[in-house]
N, C-alpha and C positions, 0 to 999 in steps of 0.2 A: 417477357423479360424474366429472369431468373434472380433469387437476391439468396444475400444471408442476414438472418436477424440476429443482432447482438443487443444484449442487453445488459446495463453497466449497472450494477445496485451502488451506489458510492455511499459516502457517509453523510452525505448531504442527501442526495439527491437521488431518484432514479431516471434513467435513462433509456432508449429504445433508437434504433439504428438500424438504417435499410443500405449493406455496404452491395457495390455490384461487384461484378468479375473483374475488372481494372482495379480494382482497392479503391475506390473513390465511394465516399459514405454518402449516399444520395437523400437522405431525409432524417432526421433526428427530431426527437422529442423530449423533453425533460421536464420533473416537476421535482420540487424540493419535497420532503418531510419533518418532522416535527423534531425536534433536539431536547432532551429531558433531562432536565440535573435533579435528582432528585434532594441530591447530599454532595458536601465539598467532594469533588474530585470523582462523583460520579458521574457518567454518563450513559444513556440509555435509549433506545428506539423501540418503536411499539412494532413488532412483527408485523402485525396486519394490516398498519397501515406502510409499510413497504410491500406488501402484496399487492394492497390495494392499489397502493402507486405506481409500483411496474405496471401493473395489468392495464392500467386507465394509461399510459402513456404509450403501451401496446397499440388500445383500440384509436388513442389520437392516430398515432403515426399510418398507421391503415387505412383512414378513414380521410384521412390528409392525403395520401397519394394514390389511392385508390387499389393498392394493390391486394391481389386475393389470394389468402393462405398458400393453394396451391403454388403459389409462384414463391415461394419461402422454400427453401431446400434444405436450412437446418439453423437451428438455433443455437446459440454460442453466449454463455453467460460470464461475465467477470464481474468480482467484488468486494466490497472493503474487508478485507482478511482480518481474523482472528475475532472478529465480533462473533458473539455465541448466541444462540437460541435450542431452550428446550420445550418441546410441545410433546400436547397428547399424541398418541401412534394412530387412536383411534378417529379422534374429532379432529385434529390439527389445530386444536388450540395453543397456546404460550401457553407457559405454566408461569411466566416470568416474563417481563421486557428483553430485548436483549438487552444485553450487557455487549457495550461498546471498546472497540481495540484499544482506545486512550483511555480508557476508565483506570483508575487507580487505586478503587476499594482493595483489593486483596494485595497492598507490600506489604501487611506485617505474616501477613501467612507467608508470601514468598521469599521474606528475607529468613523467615523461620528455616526455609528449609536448603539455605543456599548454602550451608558451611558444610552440608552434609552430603549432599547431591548434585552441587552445580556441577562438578567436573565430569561427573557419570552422566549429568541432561546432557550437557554440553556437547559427551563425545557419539553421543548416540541421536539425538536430535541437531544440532550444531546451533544452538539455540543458548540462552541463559536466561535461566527462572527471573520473569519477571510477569508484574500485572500486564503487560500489556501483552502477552500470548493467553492462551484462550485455557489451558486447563485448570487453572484457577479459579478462572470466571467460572464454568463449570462447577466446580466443587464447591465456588461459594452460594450456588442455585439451591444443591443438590442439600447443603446445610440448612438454608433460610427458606424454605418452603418446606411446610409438612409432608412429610409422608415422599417424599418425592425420591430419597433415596433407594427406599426399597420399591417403589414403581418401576424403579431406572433397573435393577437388579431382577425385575419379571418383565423386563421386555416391554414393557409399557408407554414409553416415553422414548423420544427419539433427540438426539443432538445434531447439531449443524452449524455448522457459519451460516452467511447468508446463500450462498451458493446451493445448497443442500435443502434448507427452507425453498426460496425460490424454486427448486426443481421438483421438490413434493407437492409443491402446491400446482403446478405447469401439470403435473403427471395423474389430480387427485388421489394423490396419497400411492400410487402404484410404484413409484421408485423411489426410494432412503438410498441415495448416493453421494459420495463426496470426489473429490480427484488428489491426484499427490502433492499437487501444491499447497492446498488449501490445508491438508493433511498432516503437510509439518510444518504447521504454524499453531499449532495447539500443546507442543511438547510430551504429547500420547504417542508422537510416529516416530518409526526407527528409519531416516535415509536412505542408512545400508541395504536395511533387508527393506522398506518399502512394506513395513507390514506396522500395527496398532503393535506397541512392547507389553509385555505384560509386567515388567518389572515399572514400567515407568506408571502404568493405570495404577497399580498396587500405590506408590508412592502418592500419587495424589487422590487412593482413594477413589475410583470411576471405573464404573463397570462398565464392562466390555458391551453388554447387552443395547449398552445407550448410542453405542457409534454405529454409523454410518460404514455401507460396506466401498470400499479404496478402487477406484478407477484411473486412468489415466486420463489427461489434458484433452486427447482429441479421438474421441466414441462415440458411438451413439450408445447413451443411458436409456430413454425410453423416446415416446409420444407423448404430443401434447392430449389432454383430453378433448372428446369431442365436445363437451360441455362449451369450453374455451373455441376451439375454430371448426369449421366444418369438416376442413383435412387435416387428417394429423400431423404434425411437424415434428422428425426428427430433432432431439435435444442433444449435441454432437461436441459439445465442448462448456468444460467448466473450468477455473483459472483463477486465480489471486491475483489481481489488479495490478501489482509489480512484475508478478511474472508475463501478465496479459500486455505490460508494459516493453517489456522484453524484447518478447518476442513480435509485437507489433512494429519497434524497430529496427525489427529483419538483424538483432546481434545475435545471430547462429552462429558465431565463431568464437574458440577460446581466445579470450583477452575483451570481445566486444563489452562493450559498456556505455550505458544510458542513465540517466538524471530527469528521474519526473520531479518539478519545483510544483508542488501544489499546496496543501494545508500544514505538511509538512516535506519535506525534501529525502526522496529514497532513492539510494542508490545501487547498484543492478549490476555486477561483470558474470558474463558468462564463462564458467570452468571447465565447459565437454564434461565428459561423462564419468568423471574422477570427483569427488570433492575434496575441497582442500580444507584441513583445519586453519582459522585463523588462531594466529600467536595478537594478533591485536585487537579483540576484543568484538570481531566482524561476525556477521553471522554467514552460516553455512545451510540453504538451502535446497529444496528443487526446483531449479529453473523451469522443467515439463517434462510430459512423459508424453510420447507421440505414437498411440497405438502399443503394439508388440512393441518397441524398440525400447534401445535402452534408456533409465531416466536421465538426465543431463540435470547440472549442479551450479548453483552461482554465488559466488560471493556478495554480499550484501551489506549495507550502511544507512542509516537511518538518522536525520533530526527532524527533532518533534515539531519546531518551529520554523512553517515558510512565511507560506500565505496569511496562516492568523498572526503574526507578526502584525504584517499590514492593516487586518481586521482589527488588532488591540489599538495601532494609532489611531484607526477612526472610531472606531464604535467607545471603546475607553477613555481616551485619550483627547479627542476632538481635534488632534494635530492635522487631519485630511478631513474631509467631507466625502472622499471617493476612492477607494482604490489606484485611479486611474492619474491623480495628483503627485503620487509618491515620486514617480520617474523624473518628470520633472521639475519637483522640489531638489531629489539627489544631484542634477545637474546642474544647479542653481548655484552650487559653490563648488571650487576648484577642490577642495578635498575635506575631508570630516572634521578637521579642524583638531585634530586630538582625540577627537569621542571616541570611544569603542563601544558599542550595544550587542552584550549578550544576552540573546532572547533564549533562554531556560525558561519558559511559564510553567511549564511542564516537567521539567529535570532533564537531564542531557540523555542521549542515546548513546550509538556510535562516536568513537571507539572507547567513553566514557561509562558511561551508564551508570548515571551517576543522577538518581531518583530524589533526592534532595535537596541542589541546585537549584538556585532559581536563578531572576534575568538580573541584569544589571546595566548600568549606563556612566560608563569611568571616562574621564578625562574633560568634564566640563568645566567653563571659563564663563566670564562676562558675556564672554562675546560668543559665546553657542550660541547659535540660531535653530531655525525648525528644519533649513538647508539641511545642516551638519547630522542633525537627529536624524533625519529620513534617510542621511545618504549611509550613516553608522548601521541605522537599521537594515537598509539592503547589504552592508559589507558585512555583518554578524552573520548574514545566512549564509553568503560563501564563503566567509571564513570556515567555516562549519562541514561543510561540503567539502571545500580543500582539506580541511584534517586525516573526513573519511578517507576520501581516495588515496590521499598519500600513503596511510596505512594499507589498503587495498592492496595497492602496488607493490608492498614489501610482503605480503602475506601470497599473491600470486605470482611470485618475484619475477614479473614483467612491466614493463611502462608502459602507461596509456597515453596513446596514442592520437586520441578525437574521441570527445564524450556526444553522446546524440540526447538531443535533452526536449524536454515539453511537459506539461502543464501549464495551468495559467498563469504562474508567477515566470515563465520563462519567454512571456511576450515583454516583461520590463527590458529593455534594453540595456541599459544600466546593468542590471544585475548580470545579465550574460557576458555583456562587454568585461566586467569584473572581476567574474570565474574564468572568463579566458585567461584572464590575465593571471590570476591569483596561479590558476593549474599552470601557465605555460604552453600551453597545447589549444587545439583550435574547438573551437562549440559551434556544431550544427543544430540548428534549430529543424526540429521537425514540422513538415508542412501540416500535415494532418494534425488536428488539436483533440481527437477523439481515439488515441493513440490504444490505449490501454481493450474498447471496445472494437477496434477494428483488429489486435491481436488476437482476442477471444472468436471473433468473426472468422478471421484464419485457420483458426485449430480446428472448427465446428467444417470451415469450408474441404481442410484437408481430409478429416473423414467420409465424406460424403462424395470427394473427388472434383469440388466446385471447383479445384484448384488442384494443380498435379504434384507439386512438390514445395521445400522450403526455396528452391532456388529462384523459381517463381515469382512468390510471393514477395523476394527481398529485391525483383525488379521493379515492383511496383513503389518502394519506399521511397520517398521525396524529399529535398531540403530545402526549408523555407528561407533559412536567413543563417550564414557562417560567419561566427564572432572569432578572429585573430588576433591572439597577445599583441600591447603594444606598449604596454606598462613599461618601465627602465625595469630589471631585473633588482639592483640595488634599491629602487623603490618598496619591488614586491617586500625583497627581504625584511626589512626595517616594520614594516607592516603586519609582516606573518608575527617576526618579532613580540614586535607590542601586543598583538592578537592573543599571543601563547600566556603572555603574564594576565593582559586582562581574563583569562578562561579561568586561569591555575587562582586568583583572586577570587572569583566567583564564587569555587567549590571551595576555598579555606572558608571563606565565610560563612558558607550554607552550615561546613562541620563545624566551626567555632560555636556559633549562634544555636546548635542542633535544632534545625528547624526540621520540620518534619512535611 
């Protein structure tokens, strides 16, 4: 038998995956790692032990099915975008933990520099200065560690996401590579040209010296070491987790669009090979670059708040014991009763971005219950999600159509049932739940020729479960209604009170 190995670095967790020639993922393995706060609103992951993690979930999954390197035809990485890591060039040591995509140490740097430059990032990245893109992170390393700036400026020290780490380490130090996904999600990369700006490193201060040389989605970057397997294993695709979302599935066409509901909720339309500015606040990236060909572009939407939503009722809150209780608590009462729960923990993204925000919970009574609370709390997150797209739609000035959605917040039924309703339009639930790593599995398969083309690969896509609008239409309305004042209440108050 012949496989492709994909491996998912997430922000939890790392992952290992034996997909075959049919797209059917035949073995998985995962372990979680450590989550570091060091200070309010930081977060951090120790490098090494996400190597260490990958690799031990490597040697599980092997060791579990028996299967022998040589039968691996290429390996295909996706992962949590925009987290940063800078290490020796020499030793491959950190120089620093990463610094994680939700970290929120550098907004007063980046609000510093947003009246001056956001519209010149904007139109060359399609991006808008915030902590949560990665050159910040970067520059605030490059600050708080001695000596580190001019190490980075002699070539010394090497930058990456997690994608770039992981593939230095796969290679022993023989390949420093990134790909264009991952590439513009830092605010150093130009779209257009598809090249590190110099104008943009100048502004945040980052030497050219420290990045990663720019690859496409689906190549082969190098070989595994032999150290690691006896056969070397073509490394044939790298990919940002939304993109790897993507394209896994199978929206290769202009207007396709997909909704992973996971920790928080990202949303994905494909634009072919144009990009388009958004006028609403969306972001503009790259969807992949496949070999020679040309890059293709996607419009983009993001809330911060899905799944830890659910994790603040139990672990904070003690309103659930489980995850798996919320569904049917929300079903327990015929409707929220009035509540509205906007979940800001974090400050709003898409089409807001609006970094000050926090959550809120309006319209309670006597007679609130924990029904009404849980079912408020799943309608705040596609409240949130209908915003984006709505705006999406007028920014691609097309209507969508049927959104394809997955993660694990999108096995709630409830929640799907809701966002049909909310959008109008139908939700296919994706069969496969490892969606993101079996796209990274495709890009690595298509260079290698495991698989002959995209049209192929979009036979193999499956639908597990299709959620139909059934809401009354004047219901929706009255709903969205109330939703818009509870939101617009949220952020007066956040700037009233100037919370920070």
């Amino acid at each position: 038998m012949e496989y492709i190995l994909s491996l998912d670095a997430g922000t939890s967790n790392c992952r290992a995956l034996l997909i075959n020639k049919q797209g059917e993922i035949v073995a998985i393995e995962q372990q979680e790692f450590t989550q570091h706060y060091p200070d309010h609103g930081w977060v951090e992951h120790d490098p090494i032990e996400i190597w260490q993690t990958q690799l031990k979930v490597i040697e599980l999954l092997l060791k579990k099915t028996m299967v022998h390197p040589s039968e691996i035809k290429a390996i295909g990485i996706t992962n949590q975008r925009e987290t940063v890591v800078i290490w020796d060039k020499a030793t491959s040591e950190p120089i620093w933990n990463a610094i994680v995509w939700n970290d929120r140490r550098t907004k007063k740097n980046c609000d510093n520099l947003k009246s001056k430059y956001e519209k010149l990032i904007q139109e060359k990245t399609g991006l808008y200065i915030e902590p949560y893109f990665s050159a910040s992170k970067i520059n605030w390393i490059l600050d708080n560690v001695k000596g580190s700036r001019k190490r980075a400026e002699m070539g010394e020290l090497c930058f990456g996401t997690i994608n770039t780490w992981l593939l230095y380490k796969l290679t022993n130090g023989n390949t420093f590579k990134t790909d264009v996904s991952n590439a513009a999600r830092t605010l150093l990369f130009n779209i257009h040209t598809l090249s590190w700006d110099e104008e943009l490193l100048k502004i945040f201060n980052i030497p050219k010296e420290l990045l990663p040389e720019v690859k496409s989605n689906s190549e082969v970057y190098g070989q595994t070491h032999l150290e690691l397997f006896p056969t070397p294993i073509p490394i044939a695709a790298m990919i940002g987790d939304q993109q790897a979302s993507l394209f896994g599935n199978a929206c290769f066409n202009n207007g396709d669009t997909k909704c992973t509901f996971g920790t928080g909720c990202f949303m994905m339309m494909n634009t072919g090979t144009k990009p388009i500015d958004s006028k609403h606040q969306l972001l503009t990236t790259i969807a992949w670059q496949i070999g020679d060909e040309q890059a293709e572009y996607a419009l983009e939407g993001l809330v911060y708040a899905a799944g830890s939503v659910v994790q603040w009722l139990q672990d904070s809150m003690g309103i659930i014991k489980s995850p798996n209780e919320i569904e049917g608590l929300a079903f327990s009462v015929p409707d929220s009763g009035g509540v509205y729960f906007v979940p800001t923990f974090n400050g709003l993204a898409s089409p807001y971005w609006n970094a000050s925000a926090k959550g809120s919970i309006l319209g309670l009574t006597p007679s609130t219950n924990i029904g009404h609370l849980t079912r408020a709390a799943l309608e705040g997150i596609a409240y949130q999600v209908t915003d984006v797209l709505e705006v999406m739609e007028k920014d691609a000035n097309a209507k969508i159509k049927l959104i394809k959605c997955g993660g694990g917040m999108a096995e709630d039924v409830f929640l799907m049932q809701m966002q049909s309703d909310l959008l109008k339009i139908p939700i296919e639930r994706v069969a496969n739940k490892e969606i993101s790593a079996l796209g990274a599995g495709y890009l690595a398969g298509l260079a290698v020729k495991f698989w002959k083309n995209k049209g192929e690969i979009a036979s193999l896509w499956k639908c597990d479960r299709e959620f139909l609008p059934q809401m009354p239409k004047k219901d929706v309305a009255l709903m969205r209604k109330n939703w818009s004042f509870a939101i617009k209440s949220t952020q007066l108050w956040a700037e009233n009170t100037k919370i920070k």
